[in-house]
C-alpha positions, -999 to +999 in steps of 0.1 A: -067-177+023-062-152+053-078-121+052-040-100+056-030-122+024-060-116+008-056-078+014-020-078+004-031-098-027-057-066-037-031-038-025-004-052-051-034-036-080-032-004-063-002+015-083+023+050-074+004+069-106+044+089-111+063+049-105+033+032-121+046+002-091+023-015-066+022+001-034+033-033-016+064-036-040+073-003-031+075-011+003+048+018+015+027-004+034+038-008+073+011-024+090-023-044+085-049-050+109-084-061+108-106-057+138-141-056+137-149-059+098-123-026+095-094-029+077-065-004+094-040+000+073-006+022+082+015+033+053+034+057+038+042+077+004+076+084-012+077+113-003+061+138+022+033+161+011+032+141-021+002+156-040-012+116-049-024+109-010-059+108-021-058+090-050-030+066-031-051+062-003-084+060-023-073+037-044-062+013-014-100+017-002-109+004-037-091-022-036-104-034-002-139-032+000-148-061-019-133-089+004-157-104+021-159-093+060-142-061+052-167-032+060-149-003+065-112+002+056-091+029+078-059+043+061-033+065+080-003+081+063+028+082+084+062+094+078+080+074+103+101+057+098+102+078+066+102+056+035+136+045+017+144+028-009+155+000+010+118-008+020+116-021-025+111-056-034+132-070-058+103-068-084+103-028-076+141-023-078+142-041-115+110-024-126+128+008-117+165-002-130+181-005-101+187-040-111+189-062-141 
């Protein structure tokens, strides 16, 4: 399996604590990278100066650091584009009533 699909694979165990959703269903994570046994991964929150950052962002280191040639893992928070959502998987949107 490819590391970004492996990483994908760990980030859908890494819920919203308020949503109680994966972070990948939600549609918060923009980018993946891996360079150099470091994991860089851009994403995003629901909403700016959302108090769960750490424990968002902790939890996606977590989730990480046991894949094999993942050393390090890097996550930035950015608010742009700002999240909508738009960015929901299906799964997300009926987990969340939006559809039945």
């Amino acid at each position: 399996m490819e590391i970004k699909a492996k990483i994908l694979e760990k980030l859908q165990n890494v819920l919203d604590p308020e949503l109680g959703i994966n972070v990948v269903d939600l549609g918060l994570i923009y980018k993946i990278e891996v360079k150099d046994g470091t994991a860089f991964i851009l994403m995003t929150l629901t909403t700016p100066g959302c108090p769960l950052l750490d424990s968002i962002a902790g939890g996606v280191k977590r989730a990480l650091r046991d894949i094999e040639g993942i050393q390090d893992v890097n996550v930035q928070i950015t608010w742009n584009p700002p999240w909508s959502p738009d960015r929901m998987s299906e799964k997300a949107l009926r987990q969340l009533g939006f559809l039945s």
